[in-house]
C-alpha positions in Angstrom: 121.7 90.5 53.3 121.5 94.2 54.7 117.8 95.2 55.7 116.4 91.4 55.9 114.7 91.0 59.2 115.6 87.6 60.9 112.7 85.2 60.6 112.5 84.3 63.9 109.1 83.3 66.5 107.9 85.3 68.5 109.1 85.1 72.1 106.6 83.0 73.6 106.5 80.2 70.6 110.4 80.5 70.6 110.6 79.2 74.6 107.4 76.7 73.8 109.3 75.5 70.8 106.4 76.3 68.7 105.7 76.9 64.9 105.0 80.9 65.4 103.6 82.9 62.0 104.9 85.7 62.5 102.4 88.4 62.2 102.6 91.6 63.1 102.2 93.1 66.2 100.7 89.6 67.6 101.2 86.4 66.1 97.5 84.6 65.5 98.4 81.6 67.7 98.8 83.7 70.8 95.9 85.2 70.3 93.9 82.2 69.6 94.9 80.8 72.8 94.0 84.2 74.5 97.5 85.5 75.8 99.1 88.3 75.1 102.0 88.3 72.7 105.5 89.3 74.3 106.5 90.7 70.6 109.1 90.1 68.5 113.4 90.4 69.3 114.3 92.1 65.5 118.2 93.5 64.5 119.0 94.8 61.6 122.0 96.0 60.4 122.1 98.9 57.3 125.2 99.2 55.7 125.0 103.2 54.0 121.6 104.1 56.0 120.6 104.9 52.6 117.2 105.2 51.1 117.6 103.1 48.4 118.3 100.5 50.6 115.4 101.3 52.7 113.3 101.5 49.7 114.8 97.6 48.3 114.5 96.2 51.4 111.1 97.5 53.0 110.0 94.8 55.7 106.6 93.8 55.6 105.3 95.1 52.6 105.1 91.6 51.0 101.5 92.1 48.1 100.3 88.7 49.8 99.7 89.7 53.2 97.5 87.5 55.1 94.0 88.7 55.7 94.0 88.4 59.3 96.9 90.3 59.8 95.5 93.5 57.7 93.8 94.7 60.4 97.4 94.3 62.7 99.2 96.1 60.6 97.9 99.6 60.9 98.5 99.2 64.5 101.9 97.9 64.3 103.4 100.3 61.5 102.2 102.9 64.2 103.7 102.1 66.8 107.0 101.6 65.1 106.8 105.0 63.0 105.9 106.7 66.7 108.6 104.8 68.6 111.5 106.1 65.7 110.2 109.3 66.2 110.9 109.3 69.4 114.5 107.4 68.8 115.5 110.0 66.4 114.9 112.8 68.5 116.5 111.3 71.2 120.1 110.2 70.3 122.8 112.7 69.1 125.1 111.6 66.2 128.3 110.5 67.6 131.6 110.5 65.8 131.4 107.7 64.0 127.7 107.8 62.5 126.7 109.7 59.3 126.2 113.5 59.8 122.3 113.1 57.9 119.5 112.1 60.1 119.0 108.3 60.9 116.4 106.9 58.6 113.2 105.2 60.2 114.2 101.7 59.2 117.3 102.2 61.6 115.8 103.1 64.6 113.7 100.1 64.5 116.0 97.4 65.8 115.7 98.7 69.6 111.3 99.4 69.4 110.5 96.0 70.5 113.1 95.9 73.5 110.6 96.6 75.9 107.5 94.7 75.2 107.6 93.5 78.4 107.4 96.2 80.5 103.9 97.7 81.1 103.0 100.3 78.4 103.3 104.1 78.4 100.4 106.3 78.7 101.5 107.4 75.3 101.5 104.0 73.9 98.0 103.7 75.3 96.7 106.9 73.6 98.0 105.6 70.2 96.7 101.9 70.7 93.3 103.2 71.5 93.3 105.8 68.9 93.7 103.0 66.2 90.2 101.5 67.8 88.6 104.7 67.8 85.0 105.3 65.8 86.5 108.5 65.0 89.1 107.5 62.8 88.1 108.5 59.7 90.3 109.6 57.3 90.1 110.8 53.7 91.4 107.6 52.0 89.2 105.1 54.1 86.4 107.5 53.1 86.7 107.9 49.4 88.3 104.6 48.9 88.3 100.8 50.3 91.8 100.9 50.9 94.1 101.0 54.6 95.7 104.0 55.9 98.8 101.7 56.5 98.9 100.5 53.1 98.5 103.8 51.5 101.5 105.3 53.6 103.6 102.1 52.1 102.9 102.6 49.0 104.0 106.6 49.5 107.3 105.5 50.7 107.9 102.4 48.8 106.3 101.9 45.7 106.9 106.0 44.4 109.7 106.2 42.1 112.1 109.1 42.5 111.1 111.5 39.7 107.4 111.0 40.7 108.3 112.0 44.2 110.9 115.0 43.2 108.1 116.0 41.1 105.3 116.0 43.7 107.6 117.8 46.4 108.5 120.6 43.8 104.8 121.8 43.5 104.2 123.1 47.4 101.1 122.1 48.7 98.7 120.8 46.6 94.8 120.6 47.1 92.6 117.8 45.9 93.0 117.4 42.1 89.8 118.6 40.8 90.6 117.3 37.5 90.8 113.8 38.7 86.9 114.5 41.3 85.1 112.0 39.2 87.1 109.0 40.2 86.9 108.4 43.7 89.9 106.4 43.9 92.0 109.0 42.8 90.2 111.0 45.6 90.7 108.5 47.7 94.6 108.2 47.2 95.3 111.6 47.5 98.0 111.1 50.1 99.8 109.0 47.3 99.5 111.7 44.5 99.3 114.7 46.3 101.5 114.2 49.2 103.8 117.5 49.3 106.3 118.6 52.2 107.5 121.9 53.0 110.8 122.4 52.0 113.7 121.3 54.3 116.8 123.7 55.1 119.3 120.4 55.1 118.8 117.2 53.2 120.9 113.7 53.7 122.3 113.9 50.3 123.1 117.6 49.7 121.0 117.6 47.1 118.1 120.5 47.6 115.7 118.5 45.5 115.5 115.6 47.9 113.8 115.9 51.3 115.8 114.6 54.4 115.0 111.2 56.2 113.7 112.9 59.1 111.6 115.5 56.6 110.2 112.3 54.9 109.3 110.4 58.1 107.3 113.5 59.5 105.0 113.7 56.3 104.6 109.9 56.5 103.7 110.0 60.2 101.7 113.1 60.0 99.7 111.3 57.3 99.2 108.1 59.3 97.1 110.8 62.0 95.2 112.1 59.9 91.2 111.4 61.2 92.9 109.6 64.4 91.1 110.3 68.0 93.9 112.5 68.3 94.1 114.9 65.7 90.3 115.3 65.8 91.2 116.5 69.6 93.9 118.6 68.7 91.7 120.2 65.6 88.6 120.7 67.6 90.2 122.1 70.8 92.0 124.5 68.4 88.5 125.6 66.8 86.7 125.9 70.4 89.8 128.3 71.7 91.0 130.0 68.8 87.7 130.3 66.5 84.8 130.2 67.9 85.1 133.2 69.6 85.0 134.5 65.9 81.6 133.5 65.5 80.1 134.1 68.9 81.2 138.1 68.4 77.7 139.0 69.0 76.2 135.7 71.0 76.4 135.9 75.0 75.2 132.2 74.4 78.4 130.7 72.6 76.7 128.5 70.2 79.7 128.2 68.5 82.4 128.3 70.6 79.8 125.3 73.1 77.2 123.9 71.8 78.9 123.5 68.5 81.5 121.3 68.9 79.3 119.0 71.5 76.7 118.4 68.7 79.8 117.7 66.2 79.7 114.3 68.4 76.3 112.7 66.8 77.1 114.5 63.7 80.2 113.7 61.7 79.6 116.5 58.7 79.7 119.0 61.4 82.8 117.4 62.8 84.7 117.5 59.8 83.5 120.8 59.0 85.1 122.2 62.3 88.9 120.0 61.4 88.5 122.0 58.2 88.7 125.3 59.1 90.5 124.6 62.3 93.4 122.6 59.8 93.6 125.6 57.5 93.9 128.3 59.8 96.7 126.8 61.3 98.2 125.9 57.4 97.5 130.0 57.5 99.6 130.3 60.6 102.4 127.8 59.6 101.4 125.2 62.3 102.1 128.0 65.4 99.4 128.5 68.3 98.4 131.3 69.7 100.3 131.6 73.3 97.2 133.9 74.9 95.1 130.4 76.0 98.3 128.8 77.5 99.8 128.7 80.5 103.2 130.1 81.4 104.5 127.5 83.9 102.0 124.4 83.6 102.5 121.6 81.3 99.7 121.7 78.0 97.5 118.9 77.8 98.1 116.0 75.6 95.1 117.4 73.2 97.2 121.1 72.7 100.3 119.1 71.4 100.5 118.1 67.9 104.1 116.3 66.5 105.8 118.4 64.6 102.8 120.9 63.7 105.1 123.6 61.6 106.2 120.9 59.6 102.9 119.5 58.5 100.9 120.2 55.0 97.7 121.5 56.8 96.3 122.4 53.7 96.4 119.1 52.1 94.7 118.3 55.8 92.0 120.8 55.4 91.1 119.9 52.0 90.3 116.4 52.8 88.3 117.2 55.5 86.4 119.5 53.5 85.6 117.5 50.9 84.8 114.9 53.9 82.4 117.6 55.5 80.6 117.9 52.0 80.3 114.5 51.2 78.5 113.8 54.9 76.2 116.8 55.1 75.0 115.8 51.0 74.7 112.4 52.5 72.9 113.8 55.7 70.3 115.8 53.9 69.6 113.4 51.0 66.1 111.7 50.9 67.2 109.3 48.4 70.0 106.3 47.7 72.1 108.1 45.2 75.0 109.2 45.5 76.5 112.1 44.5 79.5 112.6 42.1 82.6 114.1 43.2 82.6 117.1 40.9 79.3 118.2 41.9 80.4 117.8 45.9 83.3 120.2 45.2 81.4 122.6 42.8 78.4 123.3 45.0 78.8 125.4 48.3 77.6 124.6 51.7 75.0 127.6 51.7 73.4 126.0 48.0 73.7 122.7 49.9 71.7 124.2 52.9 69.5 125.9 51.2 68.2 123.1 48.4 67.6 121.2 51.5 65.4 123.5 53.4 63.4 124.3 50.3 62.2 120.6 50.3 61.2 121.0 54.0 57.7 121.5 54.9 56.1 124.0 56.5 55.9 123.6 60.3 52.3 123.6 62.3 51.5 124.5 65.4 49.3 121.4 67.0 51.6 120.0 69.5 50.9 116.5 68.6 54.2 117.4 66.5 56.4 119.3 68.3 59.3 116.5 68.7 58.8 116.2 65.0 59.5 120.0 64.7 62.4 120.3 67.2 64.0 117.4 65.3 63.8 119.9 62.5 64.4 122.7 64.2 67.8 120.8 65.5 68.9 119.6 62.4 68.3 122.9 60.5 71.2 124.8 63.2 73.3 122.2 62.9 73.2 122.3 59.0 73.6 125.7 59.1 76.5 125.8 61.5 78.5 123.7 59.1 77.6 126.2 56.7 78.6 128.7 58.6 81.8 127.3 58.9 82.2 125.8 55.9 82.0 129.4 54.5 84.2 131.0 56.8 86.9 128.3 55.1 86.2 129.3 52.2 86.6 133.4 53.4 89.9 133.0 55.6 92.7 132.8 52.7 90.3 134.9 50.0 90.5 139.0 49.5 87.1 140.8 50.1 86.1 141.0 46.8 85.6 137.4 46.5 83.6 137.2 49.4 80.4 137.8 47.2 80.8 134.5 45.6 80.9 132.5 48.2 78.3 134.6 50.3 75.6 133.8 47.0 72.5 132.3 47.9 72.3 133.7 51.8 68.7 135.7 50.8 67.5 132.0 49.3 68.6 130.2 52.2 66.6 132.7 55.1 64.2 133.4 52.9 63.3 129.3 52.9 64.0 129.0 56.7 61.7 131.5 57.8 59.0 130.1 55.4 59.7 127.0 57.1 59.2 128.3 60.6 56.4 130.4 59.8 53.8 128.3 60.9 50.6 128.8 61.3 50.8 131.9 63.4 50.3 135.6 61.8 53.4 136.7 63.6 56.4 134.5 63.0 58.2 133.2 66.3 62.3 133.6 66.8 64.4 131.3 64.6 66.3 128.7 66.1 69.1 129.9 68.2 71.8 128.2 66.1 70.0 129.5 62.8 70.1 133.2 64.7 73.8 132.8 65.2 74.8 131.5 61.7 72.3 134.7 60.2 74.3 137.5 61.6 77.3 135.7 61.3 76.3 135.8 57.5 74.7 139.0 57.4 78.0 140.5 59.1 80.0 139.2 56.7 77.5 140.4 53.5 77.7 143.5 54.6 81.5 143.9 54.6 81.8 142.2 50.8 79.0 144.5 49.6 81.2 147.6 50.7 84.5 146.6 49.1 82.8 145.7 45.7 80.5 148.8 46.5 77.2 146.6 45.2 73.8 146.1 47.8 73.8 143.6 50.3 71.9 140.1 49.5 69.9 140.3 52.2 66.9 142.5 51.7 66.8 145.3 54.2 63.0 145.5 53.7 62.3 142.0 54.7 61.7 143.2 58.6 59.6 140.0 59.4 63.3 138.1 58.5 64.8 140.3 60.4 62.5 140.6 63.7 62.6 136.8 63.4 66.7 137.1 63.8 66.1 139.0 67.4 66.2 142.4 66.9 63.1 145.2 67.6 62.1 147.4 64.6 58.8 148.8 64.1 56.7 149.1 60.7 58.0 152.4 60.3 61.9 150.7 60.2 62.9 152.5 63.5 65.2 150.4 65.8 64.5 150.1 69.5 67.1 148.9 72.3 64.8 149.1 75.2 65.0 145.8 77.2 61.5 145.8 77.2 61.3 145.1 73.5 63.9 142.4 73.5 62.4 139.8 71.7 65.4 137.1 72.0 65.9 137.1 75.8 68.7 134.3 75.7 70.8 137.3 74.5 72.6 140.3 76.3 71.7 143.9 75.8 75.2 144.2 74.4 74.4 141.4 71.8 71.0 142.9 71.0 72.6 146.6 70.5 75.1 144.7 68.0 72.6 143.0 66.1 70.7 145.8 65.3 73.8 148.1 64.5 74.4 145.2 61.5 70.9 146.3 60.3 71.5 149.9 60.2 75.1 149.5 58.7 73.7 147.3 56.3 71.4 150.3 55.4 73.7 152.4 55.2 76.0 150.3 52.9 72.7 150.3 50.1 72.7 153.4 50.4 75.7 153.9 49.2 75.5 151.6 46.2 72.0 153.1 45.4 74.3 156.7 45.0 76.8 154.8 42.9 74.2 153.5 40.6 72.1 156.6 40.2 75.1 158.7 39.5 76.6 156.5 37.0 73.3 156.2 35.0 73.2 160.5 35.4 76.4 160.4 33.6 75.9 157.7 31.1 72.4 158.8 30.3 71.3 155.2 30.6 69.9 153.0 33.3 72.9 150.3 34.2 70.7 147.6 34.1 69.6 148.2 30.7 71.5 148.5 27.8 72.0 151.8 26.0 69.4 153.2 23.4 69.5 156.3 21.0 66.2 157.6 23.1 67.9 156.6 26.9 69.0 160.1 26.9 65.3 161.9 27.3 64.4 158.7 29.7 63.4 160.2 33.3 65.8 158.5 35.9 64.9 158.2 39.8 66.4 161.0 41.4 69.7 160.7 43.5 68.8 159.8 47.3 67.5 162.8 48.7 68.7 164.5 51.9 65.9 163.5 53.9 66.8 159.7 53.4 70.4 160.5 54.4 69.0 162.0 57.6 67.1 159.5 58.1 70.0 157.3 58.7 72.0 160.0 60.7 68.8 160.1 63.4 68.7 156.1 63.4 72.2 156.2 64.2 72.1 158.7 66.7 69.0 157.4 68.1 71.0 153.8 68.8 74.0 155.3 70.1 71.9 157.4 72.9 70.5 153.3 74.0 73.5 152.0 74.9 74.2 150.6 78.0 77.0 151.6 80.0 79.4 148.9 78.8 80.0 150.4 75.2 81.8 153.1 77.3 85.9 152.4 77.3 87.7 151.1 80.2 90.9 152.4 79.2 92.0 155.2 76.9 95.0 157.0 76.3 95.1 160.0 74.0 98.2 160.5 73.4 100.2 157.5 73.9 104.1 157.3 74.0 106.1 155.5 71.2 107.7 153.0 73.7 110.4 151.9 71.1 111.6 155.4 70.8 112.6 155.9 74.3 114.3 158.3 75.6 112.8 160.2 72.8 109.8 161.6 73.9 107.1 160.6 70.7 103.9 160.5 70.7 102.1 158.1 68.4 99.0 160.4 66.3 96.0 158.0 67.6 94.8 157.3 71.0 94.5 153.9 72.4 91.3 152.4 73.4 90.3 149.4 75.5 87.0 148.1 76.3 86.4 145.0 78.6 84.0 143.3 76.3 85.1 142.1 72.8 81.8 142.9 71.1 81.5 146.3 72.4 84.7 146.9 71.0 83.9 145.5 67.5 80.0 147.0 67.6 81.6 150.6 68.4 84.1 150.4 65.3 81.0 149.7 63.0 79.6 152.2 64.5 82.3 154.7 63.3 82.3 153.0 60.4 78.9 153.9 59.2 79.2 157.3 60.7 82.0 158.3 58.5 80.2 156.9 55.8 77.3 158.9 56.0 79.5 161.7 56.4 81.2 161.4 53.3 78.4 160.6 51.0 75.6 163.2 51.6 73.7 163.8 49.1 73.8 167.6 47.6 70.2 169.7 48.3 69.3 172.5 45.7 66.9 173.8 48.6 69.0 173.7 52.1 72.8 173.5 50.4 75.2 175.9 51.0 74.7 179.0 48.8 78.4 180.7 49.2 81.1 179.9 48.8 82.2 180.9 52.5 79.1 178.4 53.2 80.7 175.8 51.3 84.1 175.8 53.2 82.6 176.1 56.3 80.7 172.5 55.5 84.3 171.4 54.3 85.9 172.0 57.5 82.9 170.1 59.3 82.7 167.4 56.9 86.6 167.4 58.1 86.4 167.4 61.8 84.0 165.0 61.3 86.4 162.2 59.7 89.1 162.9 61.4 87.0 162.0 64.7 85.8 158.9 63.2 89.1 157.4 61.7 90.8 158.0 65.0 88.1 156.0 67.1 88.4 153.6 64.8 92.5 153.7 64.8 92.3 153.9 68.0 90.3 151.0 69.0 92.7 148.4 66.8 95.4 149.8 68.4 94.0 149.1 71.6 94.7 145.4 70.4 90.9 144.3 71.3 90.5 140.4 71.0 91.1 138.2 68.1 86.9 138.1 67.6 87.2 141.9 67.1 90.0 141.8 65.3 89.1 139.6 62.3 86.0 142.0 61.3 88.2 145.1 61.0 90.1 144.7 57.7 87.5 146.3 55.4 87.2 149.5 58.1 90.9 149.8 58.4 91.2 150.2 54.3 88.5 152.3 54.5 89.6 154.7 56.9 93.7 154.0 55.4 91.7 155.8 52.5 91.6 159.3 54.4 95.4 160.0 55.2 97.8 161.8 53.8 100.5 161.3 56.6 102.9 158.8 56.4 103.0 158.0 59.9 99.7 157.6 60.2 98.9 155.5 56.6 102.0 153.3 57.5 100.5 152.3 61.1 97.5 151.5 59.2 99.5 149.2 57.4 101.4 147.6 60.8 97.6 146.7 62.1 96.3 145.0 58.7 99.9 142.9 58.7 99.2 142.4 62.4 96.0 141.0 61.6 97.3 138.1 59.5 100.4 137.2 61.2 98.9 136.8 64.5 94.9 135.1 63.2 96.0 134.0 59.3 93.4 136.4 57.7 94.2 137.4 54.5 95.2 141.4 54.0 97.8 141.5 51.2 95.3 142.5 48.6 94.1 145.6 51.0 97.8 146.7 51.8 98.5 146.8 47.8 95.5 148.9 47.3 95.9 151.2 50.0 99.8 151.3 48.7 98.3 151.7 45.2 96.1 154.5 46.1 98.4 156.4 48.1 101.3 156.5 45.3 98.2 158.4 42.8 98.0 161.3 45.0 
């Protein structure tokens, strides 16, 4: 019969004339007598290479497997699924085999050949991946079942109009329908197992996936939580991401220390294979070529089989549910467990934040400082997986859901800094790691507050918060860069300048929304908190920010930018650069290019525009000092217009000096703003070249910006 392995002994109880079981990989007499088993000789002989054949005549999937070879199994079905990968990609069709790909069950008659050979490195890296502590996958998580079997049943057991259906819905996260039963959640490689779709099938037939397609998703499936695709995730994060987060922190705490404490702490671990999976489900599986080498050979942790064609979403999912499940395991003082809806439901920041609002407050006696380093430890690392657990959420969402996610970062700082208060009148330094994950945060809050034009959650007015974060202001909210007020000295003066230009944009930004408000209740004749009454109209309203606040601002701004150090000058600028692609044409492209040598000088000096321009286009009107002609008037237009063309081309400029990806990822608010102020169409389309730029080459999301600006542009 077609597809019926030969029931024959093993080699070594074949040549002893021996009664052999026959489990797979070893049989369980060699191994009781302590020798290694030489394997198994197996032919097989398919008549159509079919997968209905395949799918009759599965070997080894019998429902009484014997306990002792459970364990065997996951090893074995690797090894053969590896070694057909490899057989498939090796041989050619000739002209008598089928012009579809060979299916896996094929390519299986020729994997035990070799047993007795010594074993490849490779075959070493999958053998001791299989023992690893670190394999930890979704399904062994959420349910008591084997990886192995699970991938069986997904080939096997799935009838085809299950599977057509499955395939014809894309990628698919974790059905959150089905969150209360964790073996649903458990099995979601069974019901949610999609595939991109494939350009040729075996059939013809565009509904069904090819052989080879099929065997990819089953083997990329059987990684998943293995030693290593954890390597392959994490190396991805440390190169690719952390940079992100470390824009403004000479110590990379993320980029370092973060992924070496992700070694005693699994929620952290599976937070970083989250975000790492699905920025490369963002970027389609590809790797960014600027960490590689051009002639060397990449290290077994850079390659990942067959990484375009993998569902990293599905991936990413998993692991986030994983890195939620851990860190609500981590922080909980009691046995219960927590349901799968409310896992899902609840963001890492609400998580963080209910936990440090249980914590007490810290002393000073030193009888208990390990007790408060402890803490102190396990508050960054919480908030690092926040941190990134947040920036997951952030990477595929437009900036106007940013808010949503970002809700609850005031609770959360407002709880740590009552935690590390003390005893002392004036509060010490957080934590590093909580100092990193705060103006990671309070970057981002700032951004989402000026595309849905609302205040930041952070309170600007809480300076003790922010003195504790690093930076120097005094109690009469002026900002000082001196190095001798440095408070944080594991910083650079570049990081410290940074930091405190987030505090004044941040102003600046509720500012803004304080205008918007006031204005709409002057024309309503209501306050917009409260709802309208016949007498609202005589109500007396708080007067539109005055002039003297808005030059406030402008001398805080100008009084940061005169304490910079040398390094926030440009290395490299061009003013009016050639359009290369137009040559011999002589063209000149209508921005300069600009370079700096350090990333966060770069990204610190487009805020900096940012706010400027800002300020610039929302000051306030002054009965007293305004313009009184209307000669007056247009001379303050044609300022007010010298002034924002000067901003928007620094800030043009800069991005298309092509700074680093860590500058890069922060500039997709500025660019729609400044996109906002042209009326070229030179100019507004390279505007829209660098926000497309942006998410082909780091997988941040800018279609909802371009359609805006697009939007906004076809009004006028």
């Amino acid at each position: 019969m077609p597809g019926v392995p030969s029931n024959k002994a093993c080699e070594r109880c074949k040549k002893r004339h021996l009664k052999c079981d026959e489990a797979r990989p070893k049989c369980q007499r060699c191994t009781n007598a302590g020798v290694d088993c030489p394997g198994y000789v197996q032919t097989r002989k398919f008549i159509d290479q079919g997968a209905s054949v395949r799918r009759r005549y599965a070997p080894y999937q019998e429902g009484h497997t014997k306990l002792h070879t459970i364990k065997g199994t996951e090893t074995a079905t690797s090894e053969r699924l590896l070694s057909s990968n490899q057989h498939v990609d090796q041989q050619s069709p000739g002209p008598g085999q089928a012009q579809s790909a060979l299916p896996p069950s094929a390519s299986w008659r020729s994997s035990e050949s070799d047993q007795s050979g010594a074993p490849s490195p490779l075959q070493n890296m999958r053998i001791n991946s299989t023992k690893s502590p670190i394999q930890m996958n979704a399904a062994n998580f959420m349910a008591s079942q084997s990886m192995t079997d699970a991938a069986s049943v997904g080939m096997t057991s799935l009838d085809q109009s299950q599977s057509t259906a499955i395939r014809s819905t894309g990628h698919s996260p974790l059905n959150i329908n089905n969150a209360a039963s964790p073996h649903v959640q458990g099995n979601a490689y069974n019901g949610l197992r999609s595939r991109p779709p494939s350009s040729h099938t075996a059939s013809g037939s565009p509904s069904q996936p090819s052989e080879r397609d099929e065997f990819q998703d089953i083997f990329s499936e059987l990684l998943t939580g293995t030693e290593h695709e954890m390597a392959f995730l994490i190396r991805h994060y440390s190169e690719n991401l952390g940079p992100w987060l470390d824009i403004s922190d000479s110590t990379r705490f993320f980029e370092v220390h973060v992924p070496i404490r992700a070694i005693n702490d699994p929620f952290l671990n599976f937070a970083i294979a989250a975000l790492a999976a699905k920025h490369l489900g963002r970027m389609k599986g590809a790797k960014s070529p600027a960490s590689g080498g051009m002639f060397t050979s990449p290290a077994t942790m850079e390659v990942y089989p067959n990484a375009t064609q993998v569902d990293w979403f599905l991936k990413a999912t998993n692991y986030y549910y994983i890195a939620a499940s851990r860190m609500n395991s981590a922080i909980s003082e009691a046995y219960t467990s927590i349901s799968s809806s409310a896992i899902l439901e609840e963001s890492a920041i609400q998580i963080a934040s209910r936990w440090l609002s249980l914590q007490p407050q810290q002393s000073s006696p030193a009888a208990e400082e390990p007790a408060a380093s402890t803490l102190s430890r396990k508050t960054e690392n919480i908030l690092a997986a926040s941190t990134l657990m947040t920036m997951y959420k952030l990477l595929d969402e437009p900036t106007e859901n940013w808010q949503s996610h970002l809700s609850g970062i005031k609770v959360l700082f407002d709880s740590l800094l009552q935690v590390h208060s003390g005893t002392s009148p004036i509060p010490c330094l957080l934590p590093q790691g909580a100092r990193a994950a705060f103006w990671n945060l309070a970057r981002l809050d700032y951004l989402s507050a000026y595309i849905n034009r609302v205040p930041t959650q952070l309170d600007q007015d809480n300076l003790t918060l922010w003195r504790a974060a690093g930076i120097s202001i005094d109690e009469t909210g002026n900002i000082s860069l001196h190095a001798k007020d440095m408070t944080d000295k594991a910083l650079s003066h570049e990081d410290f300048a940074a930091n405190s230009l987030t505090w004044l944009v941040a102003k600046v930004i509720n500012f803004l929304a304080e205008s918007k408000k006031l204005q709409w209740e002057q024309l309503t004749g209501h306050s917009s908190s409260d709802p309208p009454t016949p007498s609202s109209a005589s109500t007396t309203f708080t007067p539109y920010p005055s002039t003297s606040t808005w030059l406030k601002l402008c001398f805080d701004f100008q009084s940061w930018f005169e304490g910079l150090p040398e390094t926030f000058r440009p290395c490299l600028r061009l003013d009016n650069p050639k359009d290369l692609s137009k040559v011999p044409e002589i063209v000149y492209l209508p921005f300069p290019e600009i370079f700096y040598g350090l990333t966060s000088c770069a990204a610190t000096m487009q805020q900096y525009h940012f706010g400027r321009l800002a300020l610039s286009l929302n000051r306030p009107p002054d009965a007293v000092s305004g313009p009184s002609t209307a000669f007056d008037r247009l001379q303050g237009y044609r300022e007010l217009m010298k002034e924002t063309e000067y901003r928007v081309r620094e800030i043009c400029g800069i991005a298309l000096g092509r700074p680093r990806s860590a500058a890069r990822v922060y500039t997709i608010p500025l660019l729609f703003a400044v996109g906002q102020c042209f009326e070229n169409p030179e100019e507004r389309q390279i505007v829209v070249d660098l926000l497309r730029g942006i998410e082909a080459d780091l997988g941040w999301e800018t279609s909802v910006r371009i359609q805006k600006l697009q939007a906004s542009w076809a009004q006028r």
